[in-house]
N, C-alpha and C positions, 0 to 999 in steps of 0.2 A: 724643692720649692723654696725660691727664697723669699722672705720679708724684707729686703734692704729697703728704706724709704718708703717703707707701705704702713701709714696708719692702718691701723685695725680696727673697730670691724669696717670692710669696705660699703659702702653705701650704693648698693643696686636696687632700688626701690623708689626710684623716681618716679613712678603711677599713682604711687600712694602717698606720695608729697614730695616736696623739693626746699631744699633749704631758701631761707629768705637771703637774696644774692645782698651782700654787702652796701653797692651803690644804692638797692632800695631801700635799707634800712639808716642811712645816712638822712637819704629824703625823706623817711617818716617821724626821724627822733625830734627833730622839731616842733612838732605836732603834737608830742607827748607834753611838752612839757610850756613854753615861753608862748606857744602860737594853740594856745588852748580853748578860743573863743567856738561858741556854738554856731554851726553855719547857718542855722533858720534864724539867728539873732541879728537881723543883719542892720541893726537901729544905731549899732557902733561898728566900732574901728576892727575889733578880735574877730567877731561874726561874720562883719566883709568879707578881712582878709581870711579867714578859712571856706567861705562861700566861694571869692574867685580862684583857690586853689582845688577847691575840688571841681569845678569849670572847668579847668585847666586839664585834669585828673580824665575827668567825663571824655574832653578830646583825644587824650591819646591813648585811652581802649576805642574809641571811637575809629581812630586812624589806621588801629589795626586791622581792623576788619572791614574799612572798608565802609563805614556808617557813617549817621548824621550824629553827634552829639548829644540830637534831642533826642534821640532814640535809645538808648544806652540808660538805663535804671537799675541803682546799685542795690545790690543784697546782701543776705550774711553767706550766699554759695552759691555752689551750682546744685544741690539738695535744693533750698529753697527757690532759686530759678526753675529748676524741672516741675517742680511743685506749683508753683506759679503759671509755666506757660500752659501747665496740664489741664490744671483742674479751670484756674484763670479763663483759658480762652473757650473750656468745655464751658461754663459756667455762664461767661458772656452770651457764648450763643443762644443758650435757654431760656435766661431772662431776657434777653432782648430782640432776638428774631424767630428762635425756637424751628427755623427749619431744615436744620441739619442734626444727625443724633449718634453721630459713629467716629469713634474714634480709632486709627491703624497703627499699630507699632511693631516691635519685635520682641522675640523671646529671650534676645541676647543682651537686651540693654543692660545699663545699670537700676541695680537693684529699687533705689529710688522712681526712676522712671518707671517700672513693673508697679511696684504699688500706688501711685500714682492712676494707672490705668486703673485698676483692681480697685480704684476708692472710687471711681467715675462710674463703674460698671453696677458699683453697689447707689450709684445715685443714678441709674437707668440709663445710663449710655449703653450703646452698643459698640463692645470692645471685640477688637480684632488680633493677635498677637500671631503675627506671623511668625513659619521655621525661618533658621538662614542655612543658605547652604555649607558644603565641607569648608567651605573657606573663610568662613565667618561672614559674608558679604549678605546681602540682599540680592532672593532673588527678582528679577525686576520685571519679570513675566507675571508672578503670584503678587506683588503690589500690585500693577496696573489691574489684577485682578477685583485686587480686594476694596482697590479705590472707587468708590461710585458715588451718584448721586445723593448720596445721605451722609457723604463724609463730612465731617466739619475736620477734622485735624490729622496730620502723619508724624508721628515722631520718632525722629530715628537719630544715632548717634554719629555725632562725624567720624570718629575714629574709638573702638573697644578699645573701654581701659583695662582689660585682660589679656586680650590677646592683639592685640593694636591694630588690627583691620579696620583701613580706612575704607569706606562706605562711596557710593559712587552719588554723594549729593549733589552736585547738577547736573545728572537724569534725572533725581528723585524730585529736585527744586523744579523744573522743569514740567516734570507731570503733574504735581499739584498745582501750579502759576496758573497751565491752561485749562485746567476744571476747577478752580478755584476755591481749594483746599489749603488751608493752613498748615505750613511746614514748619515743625519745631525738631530743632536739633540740639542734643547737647553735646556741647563742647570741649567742653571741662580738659578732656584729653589731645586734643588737636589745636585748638589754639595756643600759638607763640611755638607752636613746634612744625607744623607745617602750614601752607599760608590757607588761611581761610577768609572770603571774601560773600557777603550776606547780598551782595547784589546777581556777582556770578553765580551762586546756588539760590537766590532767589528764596533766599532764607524770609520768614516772617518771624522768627521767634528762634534767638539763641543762647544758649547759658553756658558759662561763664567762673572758672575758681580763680582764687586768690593764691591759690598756695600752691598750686599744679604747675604754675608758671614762675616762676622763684620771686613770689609777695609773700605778703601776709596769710596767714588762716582765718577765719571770722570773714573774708569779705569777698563778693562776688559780682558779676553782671548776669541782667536777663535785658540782651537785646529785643525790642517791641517796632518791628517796622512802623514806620508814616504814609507810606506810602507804596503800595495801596493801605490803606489803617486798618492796623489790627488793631485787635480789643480786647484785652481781659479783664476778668474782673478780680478786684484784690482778696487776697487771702485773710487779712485783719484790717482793722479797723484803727482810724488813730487822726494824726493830723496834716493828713493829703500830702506828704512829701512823697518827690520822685514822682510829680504830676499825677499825684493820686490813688497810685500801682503799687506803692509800696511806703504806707506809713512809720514814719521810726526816724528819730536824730542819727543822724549817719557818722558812722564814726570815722575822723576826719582823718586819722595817721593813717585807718587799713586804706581808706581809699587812695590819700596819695601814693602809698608803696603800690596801690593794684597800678594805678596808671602811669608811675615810673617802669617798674615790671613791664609794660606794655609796651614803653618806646624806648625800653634795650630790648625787648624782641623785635621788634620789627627794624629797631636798627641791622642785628646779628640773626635773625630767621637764620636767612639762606646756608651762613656761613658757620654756626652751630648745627644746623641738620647734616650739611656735607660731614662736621667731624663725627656725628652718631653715628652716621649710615659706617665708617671709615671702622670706629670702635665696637661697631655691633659683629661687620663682618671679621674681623679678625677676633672676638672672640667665640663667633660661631663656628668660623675656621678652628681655631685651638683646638673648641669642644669635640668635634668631629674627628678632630687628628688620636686626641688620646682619648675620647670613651666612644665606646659602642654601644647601641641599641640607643641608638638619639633620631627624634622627630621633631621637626617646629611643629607648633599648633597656627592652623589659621594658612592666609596666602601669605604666599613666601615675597611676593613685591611691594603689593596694596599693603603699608604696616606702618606704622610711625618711624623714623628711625632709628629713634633709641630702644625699640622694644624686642623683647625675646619671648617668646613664650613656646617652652619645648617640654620632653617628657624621657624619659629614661626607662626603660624596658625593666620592669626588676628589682626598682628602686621606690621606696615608700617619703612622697615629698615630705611630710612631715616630719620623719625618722631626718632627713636629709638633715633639715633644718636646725635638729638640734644635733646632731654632728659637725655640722657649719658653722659656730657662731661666730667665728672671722668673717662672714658674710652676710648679709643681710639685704634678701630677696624673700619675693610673697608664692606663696602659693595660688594667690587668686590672687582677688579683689579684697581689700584693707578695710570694705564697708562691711565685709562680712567672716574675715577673720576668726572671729571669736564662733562660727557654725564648724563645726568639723562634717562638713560634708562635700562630695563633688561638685566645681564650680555648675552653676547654671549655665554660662557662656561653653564652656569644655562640652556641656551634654549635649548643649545646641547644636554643636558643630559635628556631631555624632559620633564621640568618644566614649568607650565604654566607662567607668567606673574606675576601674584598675585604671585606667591610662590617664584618666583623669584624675585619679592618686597618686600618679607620678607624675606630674607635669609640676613647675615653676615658671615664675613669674619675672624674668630681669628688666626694669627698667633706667637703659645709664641715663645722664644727664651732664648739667653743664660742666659739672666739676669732677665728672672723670677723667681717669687720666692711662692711658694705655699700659703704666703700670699695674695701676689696679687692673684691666682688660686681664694682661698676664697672669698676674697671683691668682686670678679668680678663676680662669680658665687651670691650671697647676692643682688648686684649694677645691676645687669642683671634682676634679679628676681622683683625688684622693679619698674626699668625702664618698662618692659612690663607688667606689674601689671597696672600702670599708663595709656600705650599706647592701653591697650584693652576697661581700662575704659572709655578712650576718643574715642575712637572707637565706644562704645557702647552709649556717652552722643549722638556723634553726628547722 
């Protein structure tokens, strides 16, 4: 195994954040410091000019998806986006037309989304938590079932930040459009990695991270269709900013870095996913040539590019982990790290226990580099070479 030219530890855990890319932290230092004016101040000069930058900001998260501008309401994540469109659009309904009372989701979301449902359910909605099938997807048989007359919302994720099964959203946008159901997806993991577009899935409601797309932490969208108008109601209380959705002085660097973020992905989308898909399979390939007892988790096509999620026959991920620490990949999901128990997505997908204590999490990203591909596939091979052998001493 060599290390020539391989910093250490390699960074495969792009699910659970992405470093903030260089050019976007150039366009937010500014903003720290000389262009410090508050943007709701807008009575002078500072306040303008940080009001029409983040204008500026608003359209080109806007452009990526495919939106109006006005539709785009910043947050501090996609945590409080999920939380927002959740409880937000359940909430609106009640107070204001009260004749719909069911809300549909799945069992594999992100955790946030789950309690989200679970906090609605404790204020009298009637919650639905669909299975998914073996391949992490939705089945679309058991929605259209569970979808009726009483639904008021579906929320489902474009792509699992675990095992990276993209979800077939315009079927889903599609079935809700024509019975006229509110469709909330989060994001967080499919946008700037594959293309997503709120008009072709007929999206009303999507969220949105800062930091998953290589910005800022602290800063996020929750896309709010116009048209047809949706409606939520706000989480707190304060003074009406973000047309009333989401009170709070907006912090003016994370937004610029989210919407510089925005128009280098959709400048490089296409031609960054070509290079994951290029560096996932030749490290899937590697892994296959020298270990044995290997399984992806999830469908092997429908997946983001950069994502791996497999399992090792014999092998305890945990033990893995701290055998590794040249490497630095999840077991899960980063939101729930600190639970030492079997992912909820792994169980969903109807992995026993065991398998789902052998399974990892690789997520590459912009700044891998097919060396690291190498070391890691070499540094993998070793580490569970070791982890069977002590399996088999004890």
């Amino acid at each position: 195994m060599t290390r020539a030219n391989i910093k250490t530890p390699v960074y495969l855990d792009y699910h659970a954040s992405t470093p903030v890319d260089p050019r976007v932290m150039d366009a937010m230092l500014p903003w720290f410091t000389e262009k410090f004016g508050n943007p709701h101040s807008t009575g002078h000069g500072f306040g303008r000019e940080a009001a029409e930058a983040i204008e500026i900001a608003r359209g080109q998260v806007a452009s990526l998806i495919g939106a109006d501008p006005r539709e785009i309401i910043f947050t501090s994540g996609a945590t409080e986006s999920n939380n927002l469109a959740i409880k937000g659009a359940a909430r609106f309904e009640r107070k204001h037309r009260d004749r719909r009372n069911k809300i549909v989701s799945l069992v594999s979301e992100h955790k946030c989304v789950i309690e989200s449902v679970k906090d609605m359910a404790q204020e009298g909605f009637e919650t639905v938590m669909l299975p998914v099938l073996s391949s992490g997807k939705v089945d679309l048989a058991e929605l259209d079932r569970a979808v009726d007359d009483n639904t008021l919302l579906v929320s489902i994720m474009t792509a699992n930040n675990e095992i990276g099964v993209v979800q077939p959203v315009e079927e889903i946008g599609a079935m809700t459009r024509e019975r006229g159901v509110l469709f909330h997806s989060d994001g967080a993991q499919a946008v700037a990695k594959i293309p997503v577009d709120v008009e072709r899935a007929k999206l009303d409601l999507l969220s949105i991270s800062g930091h998953k797309i290589y910005g800022p932490k602290g800063i996020g969208v929750l896309y709010v269709r116009r048209r047809p108008r949706t409606r939520v109601e706000p989480l707190f209380s304060g003074g009406g900013q973000e047309r009333t959705i989401r009170s709070g002085t907006l912090p003016t660097p994370l937004v610029i870095g989210l919407g510089e973020a925005c128009a280098m992905a959709q400048e490089y989308l296409a031609e960054e996913a070509g290079t994951m898909r290029i560096l996932r399979d030749r490290l899937l390939k590697g892994v296959h040539e020298r270990i044995a007892g290997v399984a992806l988790n999830g469908d092997e096509e429908d997946r983001l590019p950069g994502n791996i999620s497999m399992r090792f026959s014999g092998v305890d991920a945990l033990q893995m982990i701290e055998i590794a620490p040249d490497l630095a990949f999840s077991t899960g999901s980063a939101c729930t790290s600190d639970v030492v128990e079997p992912s909820h997505v792994l169980r969903a997908i109807g992995l026993s226990d065991e398998e789902a204590g052998s399974s990892i999490r690789i997520g590459l990203g912009r700044f891998t580099t097919a060396d690291e591909v190498d070391f890691a596939v070499d540094y993998l091979a070793e580490a569970i070479g070791r982890c069977r052998a002590n399996g088999s001493a004890a």
